[in-house]
N, C-alpha and C positions, 0 to 999 in steps of 0.2 A: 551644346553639351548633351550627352546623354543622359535620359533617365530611367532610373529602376523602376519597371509596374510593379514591381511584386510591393512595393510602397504607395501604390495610388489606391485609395480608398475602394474604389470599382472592383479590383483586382483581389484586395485583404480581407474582403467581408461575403469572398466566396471561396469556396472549397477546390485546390486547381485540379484539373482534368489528369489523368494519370494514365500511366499504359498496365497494360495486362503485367509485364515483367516487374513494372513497378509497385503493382497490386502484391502481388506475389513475396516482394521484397518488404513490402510494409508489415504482410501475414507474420512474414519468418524473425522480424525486428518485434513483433510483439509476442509470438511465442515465446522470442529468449525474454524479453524482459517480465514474463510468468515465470520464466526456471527461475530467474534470479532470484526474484519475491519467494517462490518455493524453498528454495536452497535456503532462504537467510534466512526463512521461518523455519527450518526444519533445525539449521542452527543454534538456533534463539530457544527451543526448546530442548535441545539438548546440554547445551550449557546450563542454561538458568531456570530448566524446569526439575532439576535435582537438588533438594535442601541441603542434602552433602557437598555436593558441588561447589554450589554459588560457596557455602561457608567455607568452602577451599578458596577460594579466589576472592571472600572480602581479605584475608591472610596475608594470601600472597602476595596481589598486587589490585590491591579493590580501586585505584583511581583507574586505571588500567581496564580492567574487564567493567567498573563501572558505565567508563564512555564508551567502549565496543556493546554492551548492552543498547543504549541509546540510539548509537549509529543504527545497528540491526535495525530496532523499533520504526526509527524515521524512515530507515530506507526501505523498509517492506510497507507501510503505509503508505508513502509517496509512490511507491511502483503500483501497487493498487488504481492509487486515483489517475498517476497520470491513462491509466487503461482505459478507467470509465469516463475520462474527460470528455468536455461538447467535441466535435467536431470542428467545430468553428468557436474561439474565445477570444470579445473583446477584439475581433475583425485577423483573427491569427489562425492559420489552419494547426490543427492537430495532430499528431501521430498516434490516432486513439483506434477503440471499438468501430466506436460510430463513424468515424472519419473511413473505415474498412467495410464499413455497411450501404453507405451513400457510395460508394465507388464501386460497388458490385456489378457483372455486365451485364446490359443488356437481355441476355437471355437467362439469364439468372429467374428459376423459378419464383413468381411472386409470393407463394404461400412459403417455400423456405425465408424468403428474407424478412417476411410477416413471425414468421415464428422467432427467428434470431433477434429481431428487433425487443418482439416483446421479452425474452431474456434479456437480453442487455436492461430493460427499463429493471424488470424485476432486480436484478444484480444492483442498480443505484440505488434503488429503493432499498436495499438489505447496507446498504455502504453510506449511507446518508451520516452514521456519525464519522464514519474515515475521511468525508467530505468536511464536516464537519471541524474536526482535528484541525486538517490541511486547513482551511481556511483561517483560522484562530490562534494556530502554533504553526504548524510545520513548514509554512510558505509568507508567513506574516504575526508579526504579534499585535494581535489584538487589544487594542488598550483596554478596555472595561475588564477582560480577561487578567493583563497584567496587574491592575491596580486591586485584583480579588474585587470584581463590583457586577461579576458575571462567572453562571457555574463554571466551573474548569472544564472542559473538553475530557469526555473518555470514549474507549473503544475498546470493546468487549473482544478479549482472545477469541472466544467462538466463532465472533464476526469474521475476523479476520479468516481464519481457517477455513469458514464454509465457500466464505467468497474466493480466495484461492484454489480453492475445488471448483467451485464453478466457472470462472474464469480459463481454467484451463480447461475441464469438462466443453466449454461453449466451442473454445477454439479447435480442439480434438475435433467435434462435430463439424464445424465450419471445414475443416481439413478435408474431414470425409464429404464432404456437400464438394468442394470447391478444388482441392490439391490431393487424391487421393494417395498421391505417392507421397504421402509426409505421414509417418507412423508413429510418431513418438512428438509430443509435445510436453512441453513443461516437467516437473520431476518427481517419477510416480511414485514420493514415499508422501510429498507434504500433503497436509491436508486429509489425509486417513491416519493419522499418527491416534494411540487410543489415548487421550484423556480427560480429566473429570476437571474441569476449566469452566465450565458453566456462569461461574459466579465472579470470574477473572476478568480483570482489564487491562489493557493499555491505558492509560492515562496521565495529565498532564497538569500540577498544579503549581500555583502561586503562592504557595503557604509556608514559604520561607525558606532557610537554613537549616537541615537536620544532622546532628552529631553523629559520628562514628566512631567508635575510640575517644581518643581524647584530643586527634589533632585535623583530624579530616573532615572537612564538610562533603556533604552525603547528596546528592542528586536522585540516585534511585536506592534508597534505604530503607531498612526496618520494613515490619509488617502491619496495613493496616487491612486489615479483613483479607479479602481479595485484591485486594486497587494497589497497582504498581501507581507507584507517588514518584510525580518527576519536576523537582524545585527548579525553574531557570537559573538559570547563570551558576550556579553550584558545578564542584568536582565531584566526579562519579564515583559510588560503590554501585556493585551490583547488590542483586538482590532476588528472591524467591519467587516467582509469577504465579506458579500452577501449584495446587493445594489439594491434597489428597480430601 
């Protein structure tokens, strides 16, 4: 019988060797998955960073733009972290940063790949509650979290946006370092969008059922300060993020 290495311990808990064309190929699979994140933040604010708006859409069809609200949220969080992921998790290679840094050639200046490195660290460092998040909701439910027996997981709008600048920011440079024929990365409105979100989050709680009307239960509803409130297993309204 034949066996698969890519399953033998020896083989999983290292990074496989790759070619230039496949280097190249990983670069361009993670620029798009920047545009996306881009695209669905740039989204996300424009629907539901308008008080008129969103009050248009709890009206019309608030279960509806409710759960496309959430979607956005998950899926620009998760494109995030899958970016900053190890290289190697748990003995599985990644399609990350770092998986693109370790695989860099041979003649690859060593002080450029010193410098990218150390941004990339800085970029987790600034992403540690999106890390965060991911671990306790977006990829797993955490029971202490579920049972309210541990804070709720949040994530600062800001965070997000800076890091989405830099992230594409890093790659644009890597480009110019590496692929100079690639002029355009990621989607140049997200992430300079202007506004006063300071005090804003993503976030994610356990604190029950919230009414809407009189027949809807509420996932992303009503205003509490700045803090989008996001009840599990509830039907969605949307709701307001960004706060003049």
């Amino acid at each position: 019988m034949g066996s698969d290495l890519s399953r033998h311990p020896a083989v999983r808990h290292s990074a496989p060797m790759i070619s230039n064309d496949q280097r190249r190929y990983l670069f361009e699979e993670l620029c798009a998955e920047i545009e996306w994140a881009s695209r669905c933040w740039r989204s996300y604010h424009q629907l539901f960073g308008n008080p008129e708006h969103t009050e248009l859409m709890r009206k019309v069809a608030p279960v509806f733009f409710g759960a496309y609200q959430r979607l956005l949220r998950d899926g620009i969080l998760m494109s995030i972290q899958k970016l900053l992921d190890p290289a190697i998790s748990k003995g599985d290679a990644s399609a990350s940063i770092e998986m693109l840094l370790q695989r860099l050639p041979q003649t690859a200046d060593p002080k450029v790949t010193r410098r990218l490195k150390k941004r990339l660290n800085l970029m987790r460092k600034e992403c540690e509650e999106i890390k965060d998040w991911r671990n306790r909701e977006g990829a797993h439910f955490d029971l202490p979290t579920v049972l309210i027996q541990a804070p709720e997981p949040k994530v600062r709008l800001r965070v997000v946006k800076q890091v989405i600048k830099a992230i594409t920011e890093f790659l644009t440079d890597f480009a110019g370092e590496f692929y100079p024929d690639i002029t355009h990365v990621g989607c140049p409105h997200a992430g300079h969008q202007k506004t006063t979100t300071r005090g804003s989050r993503f976030s994610s709680s356990a604190t029950g059922w919230r009414q809407f009307g009189q027949t809807s239960p509420v996932l992303l509803g009503g205003c509490t300060g700045n803090v989008l409130v996001a009840s599990r297993g509830a039907v969605s309204s949307p709701r307001t993020d960004l706060k003049n």
